[in-house]
N, CA, C and O atoms as a GROMACS GRO file, in nm:
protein
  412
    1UNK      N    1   2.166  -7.729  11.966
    1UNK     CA    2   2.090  -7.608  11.948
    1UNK      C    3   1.992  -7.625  11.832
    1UNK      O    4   1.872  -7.607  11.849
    2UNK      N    5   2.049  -7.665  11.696
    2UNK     CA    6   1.930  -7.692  11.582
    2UNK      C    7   1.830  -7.828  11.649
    2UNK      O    8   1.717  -7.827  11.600
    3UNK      N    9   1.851  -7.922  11.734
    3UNK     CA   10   1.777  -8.024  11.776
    3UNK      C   11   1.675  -7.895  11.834
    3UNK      O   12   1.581  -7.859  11.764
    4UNK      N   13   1.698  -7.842  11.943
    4UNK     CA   14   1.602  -7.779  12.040
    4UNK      C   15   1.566  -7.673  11.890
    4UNK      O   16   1.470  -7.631  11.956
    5UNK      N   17   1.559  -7.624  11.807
    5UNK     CA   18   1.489  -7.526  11.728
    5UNK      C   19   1.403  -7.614  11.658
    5UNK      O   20   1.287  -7.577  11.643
    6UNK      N   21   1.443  -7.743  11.604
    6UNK     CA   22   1.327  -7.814  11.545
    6UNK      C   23   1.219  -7.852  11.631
    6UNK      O   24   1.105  -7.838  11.586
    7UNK      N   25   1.230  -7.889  11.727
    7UNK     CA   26   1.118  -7.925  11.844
    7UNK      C   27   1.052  -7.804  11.849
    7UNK      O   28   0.931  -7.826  11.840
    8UNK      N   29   1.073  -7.702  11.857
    8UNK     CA   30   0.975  -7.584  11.851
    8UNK      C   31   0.896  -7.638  11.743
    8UNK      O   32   0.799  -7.707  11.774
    9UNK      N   33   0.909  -7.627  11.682
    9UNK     CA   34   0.827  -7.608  11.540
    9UNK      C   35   0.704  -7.695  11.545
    9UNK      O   36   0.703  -7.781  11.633
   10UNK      N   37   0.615  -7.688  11.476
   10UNK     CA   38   0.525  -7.757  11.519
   10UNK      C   39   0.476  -7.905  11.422
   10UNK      O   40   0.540  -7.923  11.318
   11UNK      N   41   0.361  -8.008  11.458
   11UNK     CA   42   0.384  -8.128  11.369
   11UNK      C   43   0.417  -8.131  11.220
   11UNK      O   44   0.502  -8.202  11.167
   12UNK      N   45   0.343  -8.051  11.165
   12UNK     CA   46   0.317  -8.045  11.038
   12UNK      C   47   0.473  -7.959  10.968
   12UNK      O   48   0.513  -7.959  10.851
   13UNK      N   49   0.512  -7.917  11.049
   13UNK     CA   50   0.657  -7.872  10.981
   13UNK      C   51   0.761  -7.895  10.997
   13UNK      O   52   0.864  -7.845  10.951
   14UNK      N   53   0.734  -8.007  11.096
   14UNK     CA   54   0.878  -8.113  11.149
   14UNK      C   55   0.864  -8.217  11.058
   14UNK      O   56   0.967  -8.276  11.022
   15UNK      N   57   0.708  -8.266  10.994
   15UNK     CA   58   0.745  -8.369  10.882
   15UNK      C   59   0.759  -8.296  10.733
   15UNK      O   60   0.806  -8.356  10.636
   16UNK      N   61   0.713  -8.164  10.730
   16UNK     CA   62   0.784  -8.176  10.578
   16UNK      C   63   0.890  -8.120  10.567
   16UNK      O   64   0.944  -8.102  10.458
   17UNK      N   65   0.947  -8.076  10.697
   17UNK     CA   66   1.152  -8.092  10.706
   17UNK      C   67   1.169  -8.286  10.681
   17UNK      O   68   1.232  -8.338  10.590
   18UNK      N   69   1.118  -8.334  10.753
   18UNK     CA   70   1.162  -8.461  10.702
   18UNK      C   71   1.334  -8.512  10.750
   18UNK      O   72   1.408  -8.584  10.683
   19UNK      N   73   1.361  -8.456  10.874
   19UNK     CA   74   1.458  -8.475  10.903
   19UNK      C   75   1.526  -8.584  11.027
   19UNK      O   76   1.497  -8.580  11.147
   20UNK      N   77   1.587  -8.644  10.987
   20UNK     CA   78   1.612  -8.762  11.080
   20UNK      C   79   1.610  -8.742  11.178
   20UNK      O   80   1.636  -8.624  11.202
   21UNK      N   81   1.579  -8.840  11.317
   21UNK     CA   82   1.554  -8.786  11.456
   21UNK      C   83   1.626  -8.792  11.515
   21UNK      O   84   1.613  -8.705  11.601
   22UNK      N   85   1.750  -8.873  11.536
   22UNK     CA   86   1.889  -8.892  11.580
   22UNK      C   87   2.027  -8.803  11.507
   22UNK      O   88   2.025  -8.800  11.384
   23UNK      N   89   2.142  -8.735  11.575
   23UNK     CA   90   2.228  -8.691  11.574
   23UNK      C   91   2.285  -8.721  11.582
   23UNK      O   92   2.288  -8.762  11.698
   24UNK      N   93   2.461  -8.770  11.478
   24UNK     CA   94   2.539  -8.830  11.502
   24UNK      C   95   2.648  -8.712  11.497
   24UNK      O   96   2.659  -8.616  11.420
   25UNK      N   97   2.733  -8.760  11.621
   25UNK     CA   98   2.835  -8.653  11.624
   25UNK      C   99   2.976  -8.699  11.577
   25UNK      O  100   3.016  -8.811  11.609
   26UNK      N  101   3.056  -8.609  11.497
   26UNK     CA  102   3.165  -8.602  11.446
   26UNK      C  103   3.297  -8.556  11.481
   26UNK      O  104   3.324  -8.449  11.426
   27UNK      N  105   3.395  -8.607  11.561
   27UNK     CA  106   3.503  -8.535  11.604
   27UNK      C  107   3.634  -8.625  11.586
   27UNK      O  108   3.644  -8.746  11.568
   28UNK      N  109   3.720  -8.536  11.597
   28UNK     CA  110   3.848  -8.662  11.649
   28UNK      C  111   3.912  -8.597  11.767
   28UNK      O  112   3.882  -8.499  11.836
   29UNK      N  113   4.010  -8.682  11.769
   29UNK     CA  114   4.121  -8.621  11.948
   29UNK      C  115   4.252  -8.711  11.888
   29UNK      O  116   4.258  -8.819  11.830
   30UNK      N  117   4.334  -8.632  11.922
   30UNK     CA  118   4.492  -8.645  11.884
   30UNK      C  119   4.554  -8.732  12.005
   30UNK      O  120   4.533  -8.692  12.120
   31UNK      N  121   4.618  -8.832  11.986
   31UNK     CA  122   4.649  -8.848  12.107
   31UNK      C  123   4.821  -8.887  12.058
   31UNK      O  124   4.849  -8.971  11.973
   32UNK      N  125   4.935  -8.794  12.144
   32UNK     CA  126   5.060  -8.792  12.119
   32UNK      C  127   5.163  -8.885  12.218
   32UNK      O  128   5.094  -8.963  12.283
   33UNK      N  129   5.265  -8.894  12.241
   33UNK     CA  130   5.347  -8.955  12.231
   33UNK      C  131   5.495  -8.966  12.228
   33UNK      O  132   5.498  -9.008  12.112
   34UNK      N  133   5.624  -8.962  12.262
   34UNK     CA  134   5.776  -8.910  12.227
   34UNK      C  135   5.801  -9.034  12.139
   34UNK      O  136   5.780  -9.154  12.159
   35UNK      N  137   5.867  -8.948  12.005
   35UNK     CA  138   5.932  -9.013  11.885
   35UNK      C  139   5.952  -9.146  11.924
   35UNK      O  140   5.916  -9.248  11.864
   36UNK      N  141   6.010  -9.137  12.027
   36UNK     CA  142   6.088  -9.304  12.073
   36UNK      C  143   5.919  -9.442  12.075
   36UNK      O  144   5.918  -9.564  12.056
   37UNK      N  145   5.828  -9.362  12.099
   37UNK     CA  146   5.752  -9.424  12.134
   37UNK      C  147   5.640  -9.470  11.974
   37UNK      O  148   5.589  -9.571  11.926
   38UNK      N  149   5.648  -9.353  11.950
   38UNK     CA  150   5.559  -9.395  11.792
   38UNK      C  151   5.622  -9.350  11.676
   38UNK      O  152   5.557  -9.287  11.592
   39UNK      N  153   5.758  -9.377  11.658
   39UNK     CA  154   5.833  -9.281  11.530
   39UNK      C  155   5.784  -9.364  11.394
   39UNK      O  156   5.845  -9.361  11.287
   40UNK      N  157   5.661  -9.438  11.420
   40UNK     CA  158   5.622  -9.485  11.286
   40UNK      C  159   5.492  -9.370  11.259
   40UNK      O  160   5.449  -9.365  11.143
   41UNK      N  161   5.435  -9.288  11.352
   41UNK     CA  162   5.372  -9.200  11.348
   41UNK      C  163   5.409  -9.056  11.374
   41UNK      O  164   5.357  -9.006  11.474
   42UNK      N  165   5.492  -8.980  11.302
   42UNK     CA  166   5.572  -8.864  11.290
   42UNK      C  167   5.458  -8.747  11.297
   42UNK      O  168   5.374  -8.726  11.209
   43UNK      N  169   5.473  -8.680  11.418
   43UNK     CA  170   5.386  -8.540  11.406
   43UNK      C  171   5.397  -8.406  11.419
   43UNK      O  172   5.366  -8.314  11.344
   44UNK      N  173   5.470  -8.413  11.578
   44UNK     CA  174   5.566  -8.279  11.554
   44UNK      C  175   5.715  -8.314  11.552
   44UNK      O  176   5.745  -8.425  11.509
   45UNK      N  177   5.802  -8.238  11.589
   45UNK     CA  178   5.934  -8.211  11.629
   45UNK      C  179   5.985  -8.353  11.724
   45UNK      O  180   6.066  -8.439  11.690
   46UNK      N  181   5.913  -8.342  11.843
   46UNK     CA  182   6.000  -8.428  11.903
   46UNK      C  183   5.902  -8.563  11.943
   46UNK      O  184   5.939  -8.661  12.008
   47UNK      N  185   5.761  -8.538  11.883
   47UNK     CA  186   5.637  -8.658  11.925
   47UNK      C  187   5.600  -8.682  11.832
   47UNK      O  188   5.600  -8.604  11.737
   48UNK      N  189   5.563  -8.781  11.830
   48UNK     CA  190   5.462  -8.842  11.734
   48UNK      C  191   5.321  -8.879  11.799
   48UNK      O  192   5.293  -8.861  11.918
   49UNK      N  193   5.228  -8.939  11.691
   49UNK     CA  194   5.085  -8.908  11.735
   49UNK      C  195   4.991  -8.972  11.618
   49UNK      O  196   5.002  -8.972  11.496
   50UNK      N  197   4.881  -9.032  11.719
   50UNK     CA  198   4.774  -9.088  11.596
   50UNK      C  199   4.658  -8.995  11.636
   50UNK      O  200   4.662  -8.893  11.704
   51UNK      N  201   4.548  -9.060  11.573
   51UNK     CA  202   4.436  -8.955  11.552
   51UNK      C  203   4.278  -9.063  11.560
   51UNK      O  204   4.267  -9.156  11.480
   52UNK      N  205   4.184  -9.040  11.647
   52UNK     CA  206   4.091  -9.114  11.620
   52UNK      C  207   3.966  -9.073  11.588
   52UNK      O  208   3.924  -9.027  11.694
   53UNK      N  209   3.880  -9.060  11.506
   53UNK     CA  210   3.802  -8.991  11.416
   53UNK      C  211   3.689  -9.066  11.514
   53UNK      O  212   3.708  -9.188  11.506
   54UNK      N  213   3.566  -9.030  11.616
   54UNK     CA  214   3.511  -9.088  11.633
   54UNK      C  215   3.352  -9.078  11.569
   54UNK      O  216   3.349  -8.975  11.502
   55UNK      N  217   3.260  -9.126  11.567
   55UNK     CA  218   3.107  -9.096  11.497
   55UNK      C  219   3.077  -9.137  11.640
   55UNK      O  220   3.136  -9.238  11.681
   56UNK      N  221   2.971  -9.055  11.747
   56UNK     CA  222   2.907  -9.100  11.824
   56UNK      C  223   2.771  -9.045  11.830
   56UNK      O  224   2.743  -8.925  11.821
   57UNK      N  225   2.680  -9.149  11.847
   57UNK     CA  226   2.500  -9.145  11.810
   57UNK      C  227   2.456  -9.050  11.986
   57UNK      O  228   2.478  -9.080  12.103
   58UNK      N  229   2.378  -8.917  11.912
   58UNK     CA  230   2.355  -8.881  12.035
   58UNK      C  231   2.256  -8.970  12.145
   58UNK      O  232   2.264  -8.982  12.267
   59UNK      N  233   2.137  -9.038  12.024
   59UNK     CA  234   2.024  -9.083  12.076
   59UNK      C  235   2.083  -9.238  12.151
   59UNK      O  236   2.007  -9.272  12.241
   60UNK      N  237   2.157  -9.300  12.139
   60UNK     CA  238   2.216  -9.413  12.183
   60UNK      C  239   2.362  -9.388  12.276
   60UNK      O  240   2.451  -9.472  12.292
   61UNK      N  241   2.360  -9.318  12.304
   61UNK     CA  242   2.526  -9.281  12.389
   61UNK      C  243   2.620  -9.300  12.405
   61UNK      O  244   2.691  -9.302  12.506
   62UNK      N  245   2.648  -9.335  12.204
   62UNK     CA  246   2.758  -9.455  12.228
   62UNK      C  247   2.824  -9.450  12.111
   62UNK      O  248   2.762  -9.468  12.006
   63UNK      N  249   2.909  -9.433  12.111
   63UNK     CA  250   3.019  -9.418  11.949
   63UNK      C  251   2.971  -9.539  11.810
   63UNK      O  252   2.982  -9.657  11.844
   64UNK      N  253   2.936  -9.522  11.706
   64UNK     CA  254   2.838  -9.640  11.660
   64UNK      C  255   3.003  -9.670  11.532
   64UNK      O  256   3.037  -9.772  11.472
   65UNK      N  257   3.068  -9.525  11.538
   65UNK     CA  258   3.224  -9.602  11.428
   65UNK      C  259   3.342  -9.531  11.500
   65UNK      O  260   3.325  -9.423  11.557
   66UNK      N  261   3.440  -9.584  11.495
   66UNK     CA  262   3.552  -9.535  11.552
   66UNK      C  263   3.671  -9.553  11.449
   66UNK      O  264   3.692  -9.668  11.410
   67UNK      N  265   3.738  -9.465  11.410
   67UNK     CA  266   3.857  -9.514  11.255
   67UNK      C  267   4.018  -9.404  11.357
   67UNK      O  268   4.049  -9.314  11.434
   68UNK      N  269   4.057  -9.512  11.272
   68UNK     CA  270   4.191  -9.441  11.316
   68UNK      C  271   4.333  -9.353  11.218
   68UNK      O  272   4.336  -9.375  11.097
   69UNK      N  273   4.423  -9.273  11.269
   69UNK     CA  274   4.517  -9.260  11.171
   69UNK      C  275   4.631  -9.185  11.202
   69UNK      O  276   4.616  -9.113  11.302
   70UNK      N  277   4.761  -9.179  11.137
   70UNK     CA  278   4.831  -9.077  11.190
   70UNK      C  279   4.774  -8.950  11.190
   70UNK      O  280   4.687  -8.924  11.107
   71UNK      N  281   4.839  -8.807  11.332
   71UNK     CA  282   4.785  -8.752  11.350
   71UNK      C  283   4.773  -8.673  11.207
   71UNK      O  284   4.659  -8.659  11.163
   72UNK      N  285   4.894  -8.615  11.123
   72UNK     CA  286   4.944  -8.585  11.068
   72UNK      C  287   4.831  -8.552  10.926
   72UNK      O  288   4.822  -8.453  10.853
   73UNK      N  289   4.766  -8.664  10.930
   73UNK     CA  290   4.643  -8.662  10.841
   73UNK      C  291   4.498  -8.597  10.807
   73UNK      O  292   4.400  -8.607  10.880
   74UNK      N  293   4.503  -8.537  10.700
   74UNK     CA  294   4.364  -8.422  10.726
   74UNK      C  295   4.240  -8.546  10.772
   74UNK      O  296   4.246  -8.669  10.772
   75UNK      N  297   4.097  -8.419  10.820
   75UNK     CA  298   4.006  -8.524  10.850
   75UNK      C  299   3.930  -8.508  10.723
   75UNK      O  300   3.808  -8.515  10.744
   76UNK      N  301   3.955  -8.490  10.614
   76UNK     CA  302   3.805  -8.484  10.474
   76UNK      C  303   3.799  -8.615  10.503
   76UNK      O  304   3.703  -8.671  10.556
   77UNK      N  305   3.894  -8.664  10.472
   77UNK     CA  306   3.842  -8.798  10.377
   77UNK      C  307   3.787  -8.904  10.467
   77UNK      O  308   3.737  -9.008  10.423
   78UNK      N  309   3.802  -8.864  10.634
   78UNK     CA  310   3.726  -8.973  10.726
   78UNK      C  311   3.575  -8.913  10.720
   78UNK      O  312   3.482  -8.993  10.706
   79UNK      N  313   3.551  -8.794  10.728
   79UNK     CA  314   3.375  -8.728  10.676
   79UNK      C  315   3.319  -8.849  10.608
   79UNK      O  316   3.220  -8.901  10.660
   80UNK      N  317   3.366  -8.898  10.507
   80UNK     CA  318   3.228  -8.981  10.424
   80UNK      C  319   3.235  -9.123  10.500
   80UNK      O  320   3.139  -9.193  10.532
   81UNK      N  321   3.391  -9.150  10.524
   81UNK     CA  322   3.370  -9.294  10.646
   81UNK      C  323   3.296  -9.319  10.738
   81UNK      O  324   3.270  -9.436  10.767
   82UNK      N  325   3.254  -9.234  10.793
   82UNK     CA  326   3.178  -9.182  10.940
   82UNK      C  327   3.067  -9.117  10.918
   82UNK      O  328   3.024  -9.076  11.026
   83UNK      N  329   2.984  -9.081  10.811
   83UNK     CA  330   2.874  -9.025  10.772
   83UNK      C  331   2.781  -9.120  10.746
   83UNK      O  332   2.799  -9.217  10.672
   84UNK      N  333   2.648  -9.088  10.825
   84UNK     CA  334   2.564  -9.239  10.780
   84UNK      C  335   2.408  -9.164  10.756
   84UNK      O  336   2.354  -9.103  10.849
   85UNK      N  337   2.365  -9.171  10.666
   85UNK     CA  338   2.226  -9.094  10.593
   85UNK      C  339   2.118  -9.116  10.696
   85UNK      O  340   2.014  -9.050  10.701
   86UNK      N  341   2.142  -9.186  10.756
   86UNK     CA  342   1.986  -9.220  10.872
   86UNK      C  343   1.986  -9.098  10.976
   86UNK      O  344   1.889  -9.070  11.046
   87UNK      N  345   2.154  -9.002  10.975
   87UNK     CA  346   2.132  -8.955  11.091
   87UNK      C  347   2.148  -8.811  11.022
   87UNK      O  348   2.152  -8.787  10.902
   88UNK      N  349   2.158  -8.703  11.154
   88UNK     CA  350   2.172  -8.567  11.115
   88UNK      C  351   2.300  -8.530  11.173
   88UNK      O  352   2.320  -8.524  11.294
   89UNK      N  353   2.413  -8.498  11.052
   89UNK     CA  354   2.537  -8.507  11.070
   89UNK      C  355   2.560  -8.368  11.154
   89UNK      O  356   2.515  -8.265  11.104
   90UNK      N  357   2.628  -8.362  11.283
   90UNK     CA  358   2.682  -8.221  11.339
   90UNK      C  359   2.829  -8.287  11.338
   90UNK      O  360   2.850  -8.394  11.395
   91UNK      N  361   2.936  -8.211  11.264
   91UNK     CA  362   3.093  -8.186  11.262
   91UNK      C  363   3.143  -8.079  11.257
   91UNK      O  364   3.091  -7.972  11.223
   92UNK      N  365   3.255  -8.101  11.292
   92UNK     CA  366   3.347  -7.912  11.244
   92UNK      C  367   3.393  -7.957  11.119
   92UNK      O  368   3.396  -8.068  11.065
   93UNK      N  369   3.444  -7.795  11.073
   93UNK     CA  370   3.470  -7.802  10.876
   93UNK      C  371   3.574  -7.863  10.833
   93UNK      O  372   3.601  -7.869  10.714
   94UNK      N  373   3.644  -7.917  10.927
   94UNK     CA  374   3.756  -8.012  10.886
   94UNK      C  375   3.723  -8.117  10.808
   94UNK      O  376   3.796  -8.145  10.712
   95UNK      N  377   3.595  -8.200  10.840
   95UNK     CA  378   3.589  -8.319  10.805
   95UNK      C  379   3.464  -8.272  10.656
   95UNK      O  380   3.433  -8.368  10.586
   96UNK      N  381   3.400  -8.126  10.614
   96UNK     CA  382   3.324  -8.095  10.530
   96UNK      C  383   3.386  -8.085  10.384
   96UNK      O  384   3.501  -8.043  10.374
   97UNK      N  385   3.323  -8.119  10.281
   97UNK     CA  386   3.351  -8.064  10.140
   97UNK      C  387   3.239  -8.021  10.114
   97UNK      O  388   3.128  -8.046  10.162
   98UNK      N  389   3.296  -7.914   9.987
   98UNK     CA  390   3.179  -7.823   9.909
   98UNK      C  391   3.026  -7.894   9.858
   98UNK      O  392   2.909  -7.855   9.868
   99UNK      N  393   3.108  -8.054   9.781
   99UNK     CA  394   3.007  -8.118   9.719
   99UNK      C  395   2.968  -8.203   9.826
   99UNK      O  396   2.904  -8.293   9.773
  100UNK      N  397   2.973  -8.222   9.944
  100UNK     CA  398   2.878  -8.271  10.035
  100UNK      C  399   2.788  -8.205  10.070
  100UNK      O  400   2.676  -8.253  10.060
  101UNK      N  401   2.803  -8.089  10.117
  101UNK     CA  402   2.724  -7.980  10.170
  101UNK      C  403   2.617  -7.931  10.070
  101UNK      O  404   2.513  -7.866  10.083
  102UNK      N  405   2.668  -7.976   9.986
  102UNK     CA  406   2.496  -7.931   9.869
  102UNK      C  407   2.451  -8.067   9.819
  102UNK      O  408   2.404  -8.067   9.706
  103UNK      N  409   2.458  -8.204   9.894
  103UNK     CA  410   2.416  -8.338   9.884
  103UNK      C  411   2.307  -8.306  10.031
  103UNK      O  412   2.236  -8.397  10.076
   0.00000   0.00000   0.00000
């Protein structure tokens, strides 16, 4: 949605936004498991579960980092692993801090 609002806009105010032309997207997906199967990865009650943080480039269609972890684990601290300045970061607030967001 902010991609299609910048394209409105017209030349002269798409360059002094100055904003990268590619979108890299930010998510993870849980993927679980019964204790018996990953009890080195403890998540709920009776499963366990890892977690894969992926970065995928909208303009290239293709995951450009992929990190992994138990599920169990917040996502801040994969945000700066998976954050790359060339692009225009879209994530949910899981993976946000205060002092990023005003960088």
């Amino acid at each position: 949605m902010f991609q299609l609002l910048v394209q409105k806009c017209n030349r002269q105010t798409r360059r002094h936004l100055n904003l990268p032309k590619d979108l890299l997207l930010i998510d993870s997906s849980t993927v679980t498991a019964t204790n018996s199967r990953m009890s080195w990865a403890p998540y709920k009650k009776f499963s366990g579960g890892i977690k894969l943080h992926v970065a995928f480039s909208q303009g290239q269609s293709s995951p450009m980092k992929v990190v992994e972890s138990i599920a169990r684990r917040n996502d801040a601290p994969f945000g700066e692993v998976l954050a790359d300045k060339d692009y225009l970061l879209v994530q949910d607030r899981a993976y946000g801090k205060i002092g990023r967001l005003d960088q």
